[in-house]
KOLVEX-701716 format. One record per residue (C-alpha): residue number from 0; residue in three letters; x, y, z. Coordinates in steps of 0.5 Angstrom, whole numbers. Layout:
residues N
lonu gutor=NUM; lomar=ALA; c1=X; c2=Y; c3=Z
...
//
This chain:
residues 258
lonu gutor=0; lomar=UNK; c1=-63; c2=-64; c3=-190
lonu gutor=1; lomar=UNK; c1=-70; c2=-65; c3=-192
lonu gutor=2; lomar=UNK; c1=-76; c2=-62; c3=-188
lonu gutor=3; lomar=UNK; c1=-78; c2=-66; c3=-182
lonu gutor=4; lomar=UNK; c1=-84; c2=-71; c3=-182
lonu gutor=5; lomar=UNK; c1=-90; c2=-69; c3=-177
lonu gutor=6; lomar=UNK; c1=-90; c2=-74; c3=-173
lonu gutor=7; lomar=UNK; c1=-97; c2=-76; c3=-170
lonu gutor=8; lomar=UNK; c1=-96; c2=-80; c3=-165
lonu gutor=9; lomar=UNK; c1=-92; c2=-73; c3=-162
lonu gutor=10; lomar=UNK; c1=-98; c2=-69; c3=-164
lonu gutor=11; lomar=UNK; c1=-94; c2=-65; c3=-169
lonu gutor=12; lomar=UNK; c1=-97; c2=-59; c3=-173
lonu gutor=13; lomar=UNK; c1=-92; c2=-55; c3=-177
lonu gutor=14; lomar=UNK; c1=-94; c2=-47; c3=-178
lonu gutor=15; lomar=UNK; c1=-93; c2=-46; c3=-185
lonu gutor=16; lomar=UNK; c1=-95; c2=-38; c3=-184
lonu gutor=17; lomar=UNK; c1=-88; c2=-34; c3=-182
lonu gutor=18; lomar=UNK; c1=-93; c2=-27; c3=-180
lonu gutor=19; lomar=UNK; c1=-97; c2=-32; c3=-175
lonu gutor=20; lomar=UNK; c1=-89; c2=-34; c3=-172
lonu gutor=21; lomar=UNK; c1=-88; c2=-27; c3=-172
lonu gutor=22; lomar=UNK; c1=-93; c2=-25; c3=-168
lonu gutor=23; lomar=UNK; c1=-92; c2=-30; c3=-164
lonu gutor=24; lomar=UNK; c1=-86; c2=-28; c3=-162
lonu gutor=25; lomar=UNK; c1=-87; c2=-22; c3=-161
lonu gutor=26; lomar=UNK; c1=-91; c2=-23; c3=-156
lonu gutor=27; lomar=UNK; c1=-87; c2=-25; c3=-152
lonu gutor=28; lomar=UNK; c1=-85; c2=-18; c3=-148
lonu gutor=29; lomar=UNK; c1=-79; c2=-19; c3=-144
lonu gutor=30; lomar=UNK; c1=-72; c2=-20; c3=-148
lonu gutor=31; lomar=UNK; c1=-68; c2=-20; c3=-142
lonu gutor=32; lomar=UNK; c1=-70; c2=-27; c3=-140
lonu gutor=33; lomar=UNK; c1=-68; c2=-32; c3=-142
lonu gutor=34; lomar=UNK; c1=-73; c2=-36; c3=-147
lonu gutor=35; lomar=UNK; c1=-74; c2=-43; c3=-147
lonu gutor=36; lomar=UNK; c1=-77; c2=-46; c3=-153
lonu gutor=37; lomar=UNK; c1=-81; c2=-53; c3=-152
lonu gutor=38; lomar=UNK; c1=-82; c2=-57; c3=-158
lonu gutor=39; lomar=UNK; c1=-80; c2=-53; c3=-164
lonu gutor=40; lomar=UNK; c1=-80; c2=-57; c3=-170
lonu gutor=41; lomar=UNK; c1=-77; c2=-54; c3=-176
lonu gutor=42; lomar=UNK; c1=-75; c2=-48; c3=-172
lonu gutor=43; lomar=UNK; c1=-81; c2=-43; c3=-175
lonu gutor=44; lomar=UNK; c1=-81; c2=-39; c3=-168
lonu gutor=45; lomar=UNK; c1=-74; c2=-41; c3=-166
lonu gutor=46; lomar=UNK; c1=-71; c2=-37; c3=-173
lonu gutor=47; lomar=UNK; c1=-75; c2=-30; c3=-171
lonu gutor=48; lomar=UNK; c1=-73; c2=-31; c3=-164
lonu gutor=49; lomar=UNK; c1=-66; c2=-32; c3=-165
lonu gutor=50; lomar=UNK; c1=-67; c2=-24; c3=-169
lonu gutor=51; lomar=UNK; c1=-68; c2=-22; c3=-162
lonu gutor=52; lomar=UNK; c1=-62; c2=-17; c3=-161
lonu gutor=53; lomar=UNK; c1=-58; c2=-21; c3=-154
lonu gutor=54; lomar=UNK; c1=-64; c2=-26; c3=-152
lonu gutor=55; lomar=UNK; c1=-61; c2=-33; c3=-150
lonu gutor=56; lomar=UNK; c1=-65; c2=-38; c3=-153
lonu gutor=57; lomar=UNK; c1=-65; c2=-45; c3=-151
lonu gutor=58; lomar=UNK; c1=-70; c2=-51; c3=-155
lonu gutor=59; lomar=UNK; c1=-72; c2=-57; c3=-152
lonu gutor=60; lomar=UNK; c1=-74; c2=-62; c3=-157
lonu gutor=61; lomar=UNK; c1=-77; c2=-70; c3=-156
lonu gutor=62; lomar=UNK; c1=-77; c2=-72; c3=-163
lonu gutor=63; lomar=UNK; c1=-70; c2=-74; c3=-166
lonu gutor=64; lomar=UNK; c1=-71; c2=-73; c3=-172
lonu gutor=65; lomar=UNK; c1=-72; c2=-66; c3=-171
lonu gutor=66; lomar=UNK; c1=-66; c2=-64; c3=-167
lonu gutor=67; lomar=UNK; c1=-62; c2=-66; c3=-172
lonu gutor=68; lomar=UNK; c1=-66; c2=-61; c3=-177
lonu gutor=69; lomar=UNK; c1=-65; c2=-55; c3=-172
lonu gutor=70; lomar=UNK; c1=-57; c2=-57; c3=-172
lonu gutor=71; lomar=UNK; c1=-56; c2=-57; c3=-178
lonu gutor=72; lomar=UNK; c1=-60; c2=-50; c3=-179
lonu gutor=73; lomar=UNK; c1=-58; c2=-46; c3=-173
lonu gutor=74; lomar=UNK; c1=-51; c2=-47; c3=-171
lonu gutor=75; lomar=UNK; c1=-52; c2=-42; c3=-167
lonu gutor=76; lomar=UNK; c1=-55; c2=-46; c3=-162
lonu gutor=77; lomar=UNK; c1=-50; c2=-51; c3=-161
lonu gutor=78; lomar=UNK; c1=-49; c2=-54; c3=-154
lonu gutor=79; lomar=UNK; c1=-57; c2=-51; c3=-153
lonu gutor=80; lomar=UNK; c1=-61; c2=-56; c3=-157
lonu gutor=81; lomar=UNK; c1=-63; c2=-60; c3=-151
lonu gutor=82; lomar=UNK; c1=-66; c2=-68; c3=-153
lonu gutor=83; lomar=UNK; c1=-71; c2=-70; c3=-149
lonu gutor=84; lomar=UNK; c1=-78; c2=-70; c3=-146
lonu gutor=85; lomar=UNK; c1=-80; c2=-63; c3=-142
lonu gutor=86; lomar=UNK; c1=-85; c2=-66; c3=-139
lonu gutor=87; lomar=UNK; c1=-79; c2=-71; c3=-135
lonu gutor=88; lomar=UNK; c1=-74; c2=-65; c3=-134
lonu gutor=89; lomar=UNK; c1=-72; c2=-61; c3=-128
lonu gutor=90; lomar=UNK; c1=-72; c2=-55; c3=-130
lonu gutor=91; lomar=UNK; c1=-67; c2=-53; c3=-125
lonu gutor=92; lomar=UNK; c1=-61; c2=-54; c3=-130
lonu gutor=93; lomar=UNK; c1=-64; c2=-50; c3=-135
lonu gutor=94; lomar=UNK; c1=-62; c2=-44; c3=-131
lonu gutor=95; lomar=UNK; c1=-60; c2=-42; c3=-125
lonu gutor=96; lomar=UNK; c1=-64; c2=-36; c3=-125
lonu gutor=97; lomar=UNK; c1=-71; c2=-34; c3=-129
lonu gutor=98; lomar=UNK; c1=-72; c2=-36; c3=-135
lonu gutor=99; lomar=UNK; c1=-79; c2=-35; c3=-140
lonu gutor=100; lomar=UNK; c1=-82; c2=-41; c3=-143
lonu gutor=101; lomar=UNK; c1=-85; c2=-40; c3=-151
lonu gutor=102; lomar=UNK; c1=-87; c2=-46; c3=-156
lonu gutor=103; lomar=UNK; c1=-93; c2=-49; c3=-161
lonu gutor=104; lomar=UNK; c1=-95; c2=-54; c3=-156
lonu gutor=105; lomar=UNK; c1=-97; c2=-61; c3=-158
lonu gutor=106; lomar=UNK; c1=-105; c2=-61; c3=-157
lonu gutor=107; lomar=UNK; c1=-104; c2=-67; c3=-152
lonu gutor=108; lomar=UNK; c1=-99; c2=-65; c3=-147
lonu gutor=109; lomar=UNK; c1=-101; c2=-57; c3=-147
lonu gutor=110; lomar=UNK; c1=-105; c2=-59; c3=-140
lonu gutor=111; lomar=UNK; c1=-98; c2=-62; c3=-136
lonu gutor=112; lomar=UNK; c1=-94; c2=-57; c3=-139
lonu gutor=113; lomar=UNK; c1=-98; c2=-51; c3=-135
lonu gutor=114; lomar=UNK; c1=-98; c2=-56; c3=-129
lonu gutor=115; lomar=UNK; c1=-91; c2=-56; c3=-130
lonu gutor=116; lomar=UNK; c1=-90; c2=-48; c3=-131
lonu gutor=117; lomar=UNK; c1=-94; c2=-49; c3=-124
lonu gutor=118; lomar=UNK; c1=-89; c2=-52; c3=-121
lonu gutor=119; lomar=UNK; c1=-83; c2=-47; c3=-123
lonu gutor=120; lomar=UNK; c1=-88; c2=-42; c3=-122
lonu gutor=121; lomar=UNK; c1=-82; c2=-38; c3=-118
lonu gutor=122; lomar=UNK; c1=-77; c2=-38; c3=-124
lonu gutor=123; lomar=UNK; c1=-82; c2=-38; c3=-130
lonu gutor=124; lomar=UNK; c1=-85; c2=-30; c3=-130
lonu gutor=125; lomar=UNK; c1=-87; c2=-31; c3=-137
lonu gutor=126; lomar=UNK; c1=-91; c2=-36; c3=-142
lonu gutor=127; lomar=UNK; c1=-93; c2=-34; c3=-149
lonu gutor=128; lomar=UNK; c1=-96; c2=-41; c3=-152
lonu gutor=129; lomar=UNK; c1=-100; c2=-44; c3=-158
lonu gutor=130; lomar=UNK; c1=-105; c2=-48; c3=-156
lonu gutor=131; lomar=UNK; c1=-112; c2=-52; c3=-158
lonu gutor=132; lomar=UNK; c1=-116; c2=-46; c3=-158
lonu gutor=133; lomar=UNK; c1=-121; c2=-48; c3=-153
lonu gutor=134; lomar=UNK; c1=-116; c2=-50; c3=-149
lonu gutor=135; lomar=UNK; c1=-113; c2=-44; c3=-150
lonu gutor=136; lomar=UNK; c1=-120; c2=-40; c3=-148
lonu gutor=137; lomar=UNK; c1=-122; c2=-45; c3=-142
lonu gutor=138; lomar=UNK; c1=-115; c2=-42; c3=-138
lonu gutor=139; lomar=UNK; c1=-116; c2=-35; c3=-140
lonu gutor=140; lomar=UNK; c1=-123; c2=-35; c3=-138
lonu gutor=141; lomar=UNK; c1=-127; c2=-32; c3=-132
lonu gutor=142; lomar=UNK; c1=-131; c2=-34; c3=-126
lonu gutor=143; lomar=UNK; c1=-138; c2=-35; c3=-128
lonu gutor=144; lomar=UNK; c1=-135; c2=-38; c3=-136
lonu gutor=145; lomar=UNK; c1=-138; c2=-45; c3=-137
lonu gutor=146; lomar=UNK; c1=-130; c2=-47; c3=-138
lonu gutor=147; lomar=UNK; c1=-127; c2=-44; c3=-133
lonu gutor=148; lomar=UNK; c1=-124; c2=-49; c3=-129
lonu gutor=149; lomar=UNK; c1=-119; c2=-52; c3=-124
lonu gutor=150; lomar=UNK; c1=-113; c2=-50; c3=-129
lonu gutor=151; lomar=UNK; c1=-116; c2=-44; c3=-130
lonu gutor=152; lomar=UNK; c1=-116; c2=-43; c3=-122
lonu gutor=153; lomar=UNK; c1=-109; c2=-45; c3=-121
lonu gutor=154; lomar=UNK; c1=-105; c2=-41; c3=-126
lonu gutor=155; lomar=UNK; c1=-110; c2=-35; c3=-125
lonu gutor=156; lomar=UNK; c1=-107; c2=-35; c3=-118
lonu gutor=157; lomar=UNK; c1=-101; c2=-34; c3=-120
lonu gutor=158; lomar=UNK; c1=-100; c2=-31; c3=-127
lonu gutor=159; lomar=UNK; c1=-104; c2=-26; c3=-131
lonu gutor=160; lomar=UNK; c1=-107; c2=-30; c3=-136
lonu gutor=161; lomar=UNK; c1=-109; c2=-27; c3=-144
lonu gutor=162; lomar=UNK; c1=-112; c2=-30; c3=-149
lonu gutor=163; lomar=UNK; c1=-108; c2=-26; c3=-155
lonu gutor=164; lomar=UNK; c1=-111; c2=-29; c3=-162
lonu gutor=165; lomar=UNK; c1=-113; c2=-35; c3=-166
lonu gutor=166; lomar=UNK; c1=-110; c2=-39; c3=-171
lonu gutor=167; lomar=UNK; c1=-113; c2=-42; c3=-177
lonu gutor=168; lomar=UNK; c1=-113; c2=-50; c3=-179
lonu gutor=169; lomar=UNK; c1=-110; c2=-48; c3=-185
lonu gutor=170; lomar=UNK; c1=-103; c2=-45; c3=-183
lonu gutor=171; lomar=UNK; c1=-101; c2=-52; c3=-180
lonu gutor=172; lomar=UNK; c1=-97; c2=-58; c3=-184
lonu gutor=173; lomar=UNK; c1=-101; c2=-62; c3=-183
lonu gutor=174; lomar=UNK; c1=-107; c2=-58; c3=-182
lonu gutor=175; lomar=UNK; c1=-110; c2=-60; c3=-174
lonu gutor=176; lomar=UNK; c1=-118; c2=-62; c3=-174
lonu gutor=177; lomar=UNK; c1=-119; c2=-55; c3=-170
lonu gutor=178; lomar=UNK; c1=-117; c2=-48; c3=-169
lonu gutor=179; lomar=UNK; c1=-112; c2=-46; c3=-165
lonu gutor=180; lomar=UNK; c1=-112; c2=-40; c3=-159
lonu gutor=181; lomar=UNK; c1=-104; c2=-36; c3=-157
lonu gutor=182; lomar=UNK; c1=-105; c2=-34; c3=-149
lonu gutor=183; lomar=UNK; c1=-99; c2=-31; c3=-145
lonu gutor=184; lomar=UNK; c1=-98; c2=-31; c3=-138
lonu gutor=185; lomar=UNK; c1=-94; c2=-26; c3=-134
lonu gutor=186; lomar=UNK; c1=-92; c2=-27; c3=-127
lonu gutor=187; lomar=UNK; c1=-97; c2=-23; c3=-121
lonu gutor=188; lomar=UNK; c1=-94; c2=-22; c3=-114
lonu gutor=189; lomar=UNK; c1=-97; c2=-27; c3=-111
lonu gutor=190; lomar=UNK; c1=-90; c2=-31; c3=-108
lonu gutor=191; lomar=UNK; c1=-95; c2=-36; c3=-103
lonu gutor=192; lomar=UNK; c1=-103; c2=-36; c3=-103
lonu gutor=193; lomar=UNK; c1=-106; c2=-33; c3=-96
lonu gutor=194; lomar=UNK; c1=-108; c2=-40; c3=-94
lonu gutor=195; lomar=UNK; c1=-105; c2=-47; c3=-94
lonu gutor=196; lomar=UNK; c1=-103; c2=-48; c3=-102
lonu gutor=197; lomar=UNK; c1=-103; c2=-56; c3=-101
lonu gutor=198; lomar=UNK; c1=-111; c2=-56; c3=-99
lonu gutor=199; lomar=UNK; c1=-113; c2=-49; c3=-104
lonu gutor=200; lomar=UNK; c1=-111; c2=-55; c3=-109
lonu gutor=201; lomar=UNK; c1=-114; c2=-60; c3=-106
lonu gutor=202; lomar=UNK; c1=-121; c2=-56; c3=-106
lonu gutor=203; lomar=UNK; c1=-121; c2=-53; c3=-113
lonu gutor=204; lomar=UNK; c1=-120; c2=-61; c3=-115
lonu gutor=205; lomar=UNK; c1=-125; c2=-63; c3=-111
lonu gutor=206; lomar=UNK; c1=-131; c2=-58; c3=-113
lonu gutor=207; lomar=UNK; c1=-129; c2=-58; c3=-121
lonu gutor=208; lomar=UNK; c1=-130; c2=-66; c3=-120
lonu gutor=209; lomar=UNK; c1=-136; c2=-65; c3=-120
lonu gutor=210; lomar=UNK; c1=-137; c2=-58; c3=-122
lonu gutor=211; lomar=UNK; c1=-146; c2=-59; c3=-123
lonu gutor=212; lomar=UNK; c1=-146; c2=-59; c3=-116
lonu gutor=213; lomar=UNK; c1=-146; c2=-54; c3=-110
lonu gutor=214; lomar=UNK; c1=-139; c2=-53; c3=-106
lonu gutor=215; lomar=UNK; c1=-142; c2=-56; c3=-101
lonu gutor=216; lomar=UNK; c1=-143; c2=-62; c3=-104
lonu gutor=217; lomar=UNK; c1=-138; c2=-63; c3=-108
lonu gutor=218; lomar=UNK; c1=-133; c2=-62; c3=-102
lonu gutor=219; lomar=UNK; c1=-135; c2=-68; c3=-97
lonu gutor=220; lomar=UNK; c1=-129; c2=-72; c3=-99
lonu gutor=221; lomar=UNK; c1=-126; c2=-66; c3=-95
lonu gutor=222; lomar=UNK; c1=-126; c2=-67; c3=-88
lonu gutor=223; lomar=UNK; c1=-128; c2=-61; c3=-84
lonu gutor=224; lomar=UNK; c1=-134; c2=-59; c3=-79
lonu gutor=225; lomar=UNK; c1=-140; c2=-60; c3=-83
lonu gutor=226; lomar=UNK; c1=-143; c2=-56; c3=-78
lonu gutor=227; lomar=UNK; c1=-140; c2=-49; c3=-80
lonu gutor=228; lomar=UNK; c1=-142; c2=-49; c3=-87
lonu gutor=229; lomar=UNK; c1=-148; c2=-45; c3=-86
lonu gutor=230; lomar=UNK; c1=-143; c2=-39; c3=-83
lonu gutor=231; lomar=UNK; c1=-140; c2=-39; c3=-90
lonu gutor=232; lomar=UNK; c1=-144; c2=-36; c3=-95
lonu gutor=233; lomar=UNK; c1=-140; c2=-40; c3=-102
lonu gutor=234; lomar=UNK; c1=-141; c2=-46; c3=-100
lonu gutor=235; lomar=UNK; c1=-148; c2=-45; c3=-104
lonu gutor=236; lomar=UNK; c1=-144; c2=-43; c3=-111
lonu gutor=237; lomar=UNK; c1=-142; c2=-48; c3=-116
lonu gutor=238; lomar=UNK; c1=-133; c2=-48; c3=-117
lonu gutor=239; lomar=UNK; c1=-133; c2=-44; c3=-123
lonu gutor=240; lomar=UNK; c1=-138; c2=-37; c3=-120
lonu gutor=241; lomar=UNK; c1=-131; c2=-37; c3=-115
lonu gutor=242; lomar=UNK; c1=-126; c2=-32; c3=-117
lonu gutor=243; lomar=UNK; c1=-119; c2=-34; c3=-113
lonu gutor=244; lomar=UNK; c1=-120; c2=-30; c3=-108
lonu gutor=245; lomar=UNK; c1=-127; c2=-34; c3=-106
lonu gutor=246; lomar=UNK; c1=-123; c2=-41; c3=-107
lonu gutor=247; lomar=UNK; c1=-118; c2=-38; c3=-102
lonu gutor=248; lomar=UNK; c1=-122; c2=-36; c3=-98
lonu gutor=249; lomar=UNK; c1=-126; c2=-43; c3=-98
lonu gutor=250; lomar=UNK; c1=-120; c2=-46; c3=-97
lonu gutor=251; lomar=UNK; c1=-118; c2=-41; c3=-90
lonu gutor=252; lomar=UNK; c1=-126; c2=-42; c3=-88
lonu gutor=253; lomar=UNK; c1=-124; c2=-50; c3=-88
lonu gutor=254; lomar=UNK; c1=-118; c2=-49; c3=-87
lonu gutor=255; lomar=UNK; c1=-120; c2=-47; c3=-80
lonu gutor=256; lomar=UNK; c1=-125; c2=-51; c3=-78
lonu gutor=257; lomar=UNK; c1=-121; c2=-57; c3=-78
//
C-alpha cells in the first residue's frame, strides 16, 4: 500500500524524523498504563510504541485512508484500531480502568483534545503530546507568563504540566508554517479542587476574557457582593499574576459572598 496523503482539511503533518518519534515515546514514562494514541497517521510513533515490552496499545484515527494504511502495517493491532473522531468519544469504552494518552496532535484541535482529557481527568494520569509550539509553551507557562492563560489554569490544576522540547518544521511531510513544542502531563493529587469546581471555571473564563483588566473588573458578570472586594486583595491582579491556588482562593472568596 502506498503512503498516505497528508490531508489538510484534517490538519495532518507527517513526522518524517524517526529519532524525534523516539524520543517522543520515550517520553512517555509509565508502560504499565494502557496508551492511546490519537491521530497516528502512518504509525511513526505507533512502530516504537509497539516495541514497548507489555504495553497495551490502542489507536484512534478519523482519516480513513490512514486506518487501512496502520491494518495492513501493524496486524498486531487488530481489533484496536478505532475509526473515529476522538473529539466525539466516550472515553468510557476505551478502558475500564486508567489509560494514558500520546499523539502528534492536529494543530487545530489540540485546545479540545486538553479539554477533553479535562473531562476524564480521573482516567488520564498521563499525556505526552506533539503540539504547535506556542501552544505547547502557553499550557506549560506560569503565573505572571504573557501566555499563561485559561487552559493553562485548568489543566495545572490538576496535572504537572512540562514543556520537554521543540521540533523543527523540516522533520514534517508536508513541512507546517511553525515550530512545534512536545509537553507531558502527569496526573497531581489533586482529586476535586477545595472550592466549587463549576464557578473555579466559570472565574478563570471570565477573568482571561478580558484578561487587560484587573479581576475586579473583569468579573462583574459574576454575581456576588461587590461590596466584599476590598476585603480580598487579588481582586486587584490581572488573571494571569494568579497561581491556581489565588484562583481557588478567589473563587472560595466569591463563593462565600454570594
Amino acid at each position: 500500500m502506498k503512503n498516505v496523503k497528508a490531508k489538510k482539511h484534517l490538519g495532518q503533518h507527517f513526522l518524517t524524523d524517526e529519532k524525534i518519534a523516539q524520543n517522543i515515546v520515550d517520553s512517555l514514562t509509565d508502560l504499565k498504563t494502557k496508551v492511546l494514541e490519537i491521530g497516528p497517521g502512518m504509525g511513526v510513533l505507533t512502530k516504537y510504541l509497539v516495541e514497548k515490552e507489555g504495553l497495551d496499545v490502542e489507536l484512534v484515527e478519523l482519516d480513513t485512508e490512514s486506518v487501512d494504511y496502520l491494518n495492513e502495517h501493524f496486524p498486531m493491532l487488530k481489533g484496536k484500531i478505532i475509526s473515529g473522531d476522538f473529539l466525539k468519544m466516550d472515553l468510557n469504552t476505551i478502558s475500564d480502568s486508567s489509560f494514558n494518552i500520546i499523539g502528534n496532535f492536529p494543530y487545530n484541535i489540540s485546545s479540545q483534545i486538553f479539554f477533553k482529557v479535562l473531562d476524564y481527568k480521573e482516567k488520564i494520569p498521563q499525556v505526552v503530546g506533539m503540539l504547535q509550539k506556542e501552544v505547547a509553551e502557553r499550557l506549560a507557562s506560569p503565573p505572571g507568563s504573557k501566555v499563561y492563560g485559561i487552559l493553562s489554569v485548568f489543566l495545572q490544576a490538576y496535572y504537572t504540566v512540562e514543556y520537554l522540547f521543540t521540533v523543527p518544521e523540516h522533520v514534517f511531510n508536508p513541512p507546517p508554517k511553525v515550530k512545534s513544542g512536545v509537553i507531558r502531563l502527569i496526573r497531581n493529587d489533586v482529586e476535586k479542587l477545595d472550592c466549587d469546581e463549576k464557578l473555579f471555571f466559570r472565574v478563570v473564563k471570565a477573568g482571561f476574557n478580558q484578561r487587560r483588566k484587573t479581576l475586579s473588573n473583569s468579573l462583574k458578570a459574576i454575581p456576588f457582593n461587590r461590596d466584599t472586594l476590598s476585603e480580598c486583595s487579588l481582586f486587584s491582579k490581572r488573571p494571569e499574576q494568579l497561581s491556581v491556588s489565588e484562583f481557588v482562593e478567589l473563587t472560595k472568596f466569591i463563593e462565600s459572598n454570594l
